[in-house]
C-alpha positions as CSV (number, residue, x, y, z in Angstrom):
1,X,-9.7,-15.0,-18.9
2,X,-6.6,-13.3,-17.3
3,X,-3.1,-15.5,-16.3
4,X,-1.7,-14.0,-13.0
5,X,2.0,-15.3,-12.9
6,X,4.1,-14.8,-9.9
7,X,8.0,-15.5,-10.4
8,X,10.0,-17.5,-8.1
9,X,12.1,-20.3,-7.5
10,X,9.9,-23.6,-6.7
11,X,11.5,-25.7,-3.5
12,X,11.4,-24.5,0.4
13,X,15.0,-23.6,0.3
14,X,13.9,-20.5,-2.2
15,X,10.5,-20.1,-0.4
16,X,11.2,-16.5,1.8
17,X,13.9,-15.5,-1.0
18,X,13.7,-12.3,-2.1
19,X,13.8,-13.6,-5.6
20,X,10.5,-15.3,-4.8
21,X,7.9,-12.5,-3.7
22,X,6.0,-13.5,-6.3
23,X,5.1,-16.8,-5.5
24,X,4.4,-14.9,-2.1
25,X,1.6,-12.4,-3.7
26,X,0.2,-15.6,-5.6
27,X,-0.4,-17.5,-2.3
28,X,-1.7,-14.8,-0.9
29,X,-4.4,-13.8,-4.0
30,X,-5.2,-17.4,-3.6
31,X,-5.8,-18.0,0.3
32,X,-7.3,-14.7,0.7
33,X,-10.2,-15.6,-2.6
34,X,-11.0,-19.1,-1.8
35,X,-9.2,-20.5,-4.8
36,X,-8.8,-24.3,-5.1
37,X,-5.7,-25.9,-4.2
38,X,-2.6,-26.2,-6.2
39,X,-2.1,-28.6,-8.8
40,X,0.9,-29.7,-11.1
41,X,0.3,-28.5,-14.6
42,X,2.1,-27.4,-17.8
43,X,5.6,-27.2,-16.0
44,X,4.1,-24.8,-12.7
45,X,1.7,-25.0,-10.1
46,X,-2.1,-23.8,-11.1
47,X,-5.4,-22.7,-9.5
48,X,-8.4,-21.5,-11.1
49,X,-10.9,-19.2,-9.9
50,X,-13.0,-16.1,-10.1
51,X,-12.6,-12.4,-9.2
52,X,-16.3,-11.7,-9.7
53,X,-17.4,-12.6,-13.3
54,X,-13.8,-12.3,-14.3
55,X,-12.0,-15.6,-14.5
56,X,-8.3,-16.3,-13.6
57,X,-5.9,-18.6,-13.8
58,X,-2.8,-18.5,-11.2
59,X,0.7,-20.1,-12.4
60,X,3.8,-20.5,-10.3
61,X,6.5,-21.6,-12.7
62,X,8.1,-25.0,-11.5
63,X,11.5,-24.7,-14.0
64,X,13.1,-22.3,-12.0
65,X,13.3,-18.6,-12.6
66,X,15.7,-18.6,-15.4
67,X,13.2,-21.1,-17.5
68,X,9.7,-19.6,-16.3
69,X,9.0,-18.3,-20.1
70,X,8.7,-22.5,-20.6
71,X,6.0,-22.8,-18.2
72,X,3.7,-19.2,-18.9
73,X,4.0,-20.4,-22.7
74,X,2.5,-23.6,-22.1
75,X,0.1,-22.2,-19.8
76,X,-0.9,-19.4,-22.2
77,X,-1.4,-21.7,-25.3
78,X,-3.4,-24.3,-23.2
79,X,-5.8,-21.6,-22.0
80,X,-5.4,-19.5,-25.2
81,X,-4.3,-16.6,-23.3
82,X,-2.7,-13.8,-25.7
83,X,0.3,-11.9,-23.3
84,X,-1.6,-9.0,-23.3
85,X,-3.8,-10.8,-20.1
86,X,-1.0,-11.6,-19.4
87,X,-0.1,-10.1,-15.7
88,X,3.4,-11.1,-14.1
89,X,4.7,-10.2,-10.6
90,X,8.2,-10.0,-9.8
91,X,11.0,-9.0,-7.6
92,X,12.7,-5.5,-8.6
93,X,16.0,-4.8,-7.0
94,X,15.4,-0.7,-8.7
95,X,12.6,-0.1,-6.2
96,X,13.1,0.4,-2.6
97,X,11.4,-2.1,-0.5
98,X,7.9,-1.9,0.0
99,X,7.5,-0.1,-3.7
100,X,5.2,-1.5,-6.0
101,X,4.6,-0.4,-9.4
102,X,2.6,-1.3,-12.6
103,X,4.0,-1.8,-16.5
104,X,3.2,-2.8,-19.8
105,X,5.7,-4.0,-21.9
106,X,9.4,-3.2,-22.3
107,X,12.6,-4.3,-21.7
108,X,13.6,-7.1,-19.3
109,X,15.9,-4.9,-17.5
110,X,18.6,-8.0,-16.9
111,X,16.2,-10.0,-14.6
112,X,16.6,-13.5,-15.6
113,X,12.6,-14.8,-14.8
114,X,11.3,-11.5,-17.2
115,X,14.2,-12.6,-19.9
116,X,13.3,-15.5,-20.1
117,X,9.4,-14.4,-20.7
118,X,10.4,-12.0,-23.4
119,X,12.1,-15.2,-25.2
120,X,9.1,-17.6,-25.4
121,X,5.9,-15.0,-25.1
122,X,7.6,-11.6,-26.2
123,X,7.3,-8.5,-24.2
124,X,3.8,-7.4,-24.5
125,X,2.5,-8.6,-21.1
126,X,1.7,-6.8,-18.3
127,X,3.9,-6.8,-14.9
128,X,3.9,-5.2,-11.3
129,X,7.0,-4.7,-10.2
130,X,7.6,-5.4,-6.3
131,X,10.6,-3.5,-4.7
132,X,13.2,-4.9,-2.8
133,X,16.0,-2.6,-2.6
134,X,19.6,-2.8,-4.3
135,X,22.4,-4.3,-2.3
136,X,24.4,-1.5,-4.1
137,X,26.5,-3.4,-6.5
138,X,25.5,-5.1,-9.0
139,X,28.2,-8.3,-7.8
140,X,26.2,-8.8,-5.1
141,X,22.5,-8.5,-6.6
142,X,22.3,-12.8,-7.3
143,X,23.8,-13.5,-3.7
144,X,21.4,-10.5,-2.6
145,X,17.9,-11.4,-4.4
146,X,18.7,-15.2,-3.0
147,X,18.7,-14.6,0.3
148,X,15.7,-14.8,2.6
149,X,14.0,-11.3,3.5
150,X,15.6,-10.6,6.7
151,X,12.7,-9.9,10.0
152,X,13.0,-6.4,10.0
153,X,11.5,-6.6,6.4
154,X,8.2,-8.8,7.9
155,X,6.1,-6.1,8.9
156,X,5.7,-3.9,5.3
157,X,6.4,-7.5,3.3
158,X,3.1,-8.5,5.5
159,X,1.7,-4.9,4.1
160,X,2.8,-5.2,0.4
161,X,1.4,-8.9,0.2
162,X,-1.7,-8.4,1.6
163,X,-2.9,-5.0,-0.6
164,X,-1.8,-6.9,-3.5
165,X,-4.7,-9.5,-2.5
166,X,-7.0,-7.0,-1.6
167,X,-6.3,-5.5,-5.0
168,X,-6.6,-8.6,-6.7
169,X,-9.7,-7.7,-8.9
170,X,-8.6,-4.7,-9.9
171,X,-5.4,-6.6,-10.5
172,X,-6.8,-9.2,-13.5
173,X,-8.7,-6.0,-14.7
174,X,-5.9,-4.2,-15.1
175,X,-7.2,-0.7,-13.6
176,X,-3.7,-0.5,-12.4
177,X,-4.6,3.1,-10.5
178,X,-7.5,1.2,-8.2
179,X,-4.8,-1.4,-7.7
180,X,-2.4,0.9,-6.6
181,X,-4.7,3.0,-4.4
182,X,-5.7,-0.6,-2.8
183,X,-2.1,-1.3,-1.8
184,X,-1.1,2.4,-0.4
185,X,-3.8,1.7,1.7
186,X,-2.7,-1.3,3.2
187,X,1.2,0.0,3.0
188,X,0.7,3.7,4.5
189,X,-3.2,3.8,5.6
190,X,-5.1,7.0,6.3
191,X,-4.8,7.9,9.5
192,X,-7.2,10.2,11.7
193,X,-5.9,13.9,12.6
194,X,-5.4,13.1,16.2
195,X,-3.3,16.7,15.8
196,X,-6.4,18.3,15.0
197,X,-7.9,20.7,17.4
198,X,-10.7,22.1,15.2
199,X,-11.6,25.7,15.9
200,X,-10.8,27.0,19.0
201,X,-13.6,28.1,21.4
202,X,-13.5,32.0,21.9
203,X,-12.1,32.3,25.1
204,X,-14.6,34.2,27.6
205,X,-14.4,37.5,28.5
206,X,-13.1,38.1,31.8
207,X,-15.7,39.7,33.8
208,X,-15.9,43.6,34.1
209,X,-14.3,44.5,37.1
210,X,-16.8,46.2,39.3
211,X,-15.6,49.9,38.9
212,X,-15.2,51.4,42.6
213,X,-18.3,53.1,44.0
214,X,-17.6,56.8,43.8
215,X,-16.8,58.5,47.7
216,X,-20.1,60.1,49.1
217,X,-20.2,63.6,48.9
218,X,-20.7,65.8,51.6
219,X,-24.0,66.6,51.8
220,X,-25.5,69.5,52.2
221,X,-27.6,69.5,55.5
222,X,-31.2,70.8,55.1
223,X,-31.4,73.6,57.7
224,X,-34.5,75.4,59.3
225,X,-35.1,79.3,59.1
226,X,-34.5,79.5,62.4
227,X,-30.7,77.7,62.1
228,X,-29.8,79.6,59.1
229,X,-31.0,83.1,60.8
230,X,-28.8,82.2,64.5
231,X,-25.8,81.3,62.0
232,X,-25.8,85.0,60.5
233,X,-25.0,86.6,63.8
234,X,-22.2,84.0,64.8
């Protein structure tokens, strides 16, 4: 059994926050694979499914971002989930939006949801890391990571979520480079060459020009015996 844990801040005033991508990608996973509907458990919201024969559990912390490690503990020693299935999804301001990469273990890196984690669970669980860009001070990353993605960021948010749910088995499995292939396809997809031209047909052969027919000769008349004879006393 795996625990998928997105971070966010619970309430619809935090819903389309930066700071709550997570609980984005978890709504997603769980509209897109038919998983039951949210229910109030150990200090979060949970749903259980299936990603094939693989079971899952979903948690969306309830106690706010800076107490989440409260709620994936409880969760984790109900289920008796060790963190290394452990999988946690989070905003990260040092990615460029639309970035999404994979890590196990490490430091917290100041984010308040993962530092709280490291404090109840430790630091061996898994996490994908979901870019949102820098504001480019670090006095204006809370104000920044609170604030609701703006439109402009709909389209490749749309992208981002959506590979993350088609990824989703390879997600709980942990085969972080199918997972990351799935979302690349959905963030930049393969495109036909419409450039392509393919080889280029040999170009025909202009046709010989008919080569001008050569000026007659004069021709030699065929004279009698009787001409030729009269023409030697002319």
């Amino acid at each position: 059994m795996k625990l998928i844990v997105g971070l966010g801040n619970p309430g619809a005033k935090y819903a389309r926050n930066r700071h709550n991508i997570g609980f984005m990608a978890l709504d997603r996973i769980a509209t897109d694979h038919g998983f039951p509907a949210w229910k109030g458990k150990h200090q979060g919201a949970i749903s259980e499914g299936r990603f094939g024969s693989l079971r899952a559990v979903l948690l969306k912390p309830e106690t706010f971002m800076n107490n989440s490690g409260q709620s994936v503990q409880a969760a984790a020693k109900f289920y008796k989930i060790e963190p290394q299935d452990i999988i946690v999804l989070h905003d990260e301001i040092d990615l460029a939006p639309g970035k999404v990469k994979c890590k196990s273990g490490g430091g917290h890196a100041g984010h308040n949801g993962l530092r709280s984690l490291h404090q109840h669970i430790g630091p061996a669980y898994h996490r994908v890391r979901l870019g949102v860009g820098h504001p480019g001070h670090k006095d204006a990353v809370p104000g920044y990571v609170l604030r609701d993605f703006p439109k402009a960021d709909e389209d490749w948010l749309d992208d981002v979520l959506r590979g993350i749910s088609d990824g989703a088995a390879e997600l709980a499995a942990w085969d972080t480079a199918k997972f990351l292939n799935t979302v690349a396809l959905r963030v930049s997809p393969a495109r036909s060459g419409t450039g392509s031209k393919g080889p280029q047909g040999t170009k025909p052969a202009p046709e010989p020009t008919p080569e001008s027919a050569p000026a007659d000769e004069p021709q030699t008349a065929q004279k009698s015996p009787l001409q030729k004879l009269m023409e030697r006393f002319r």
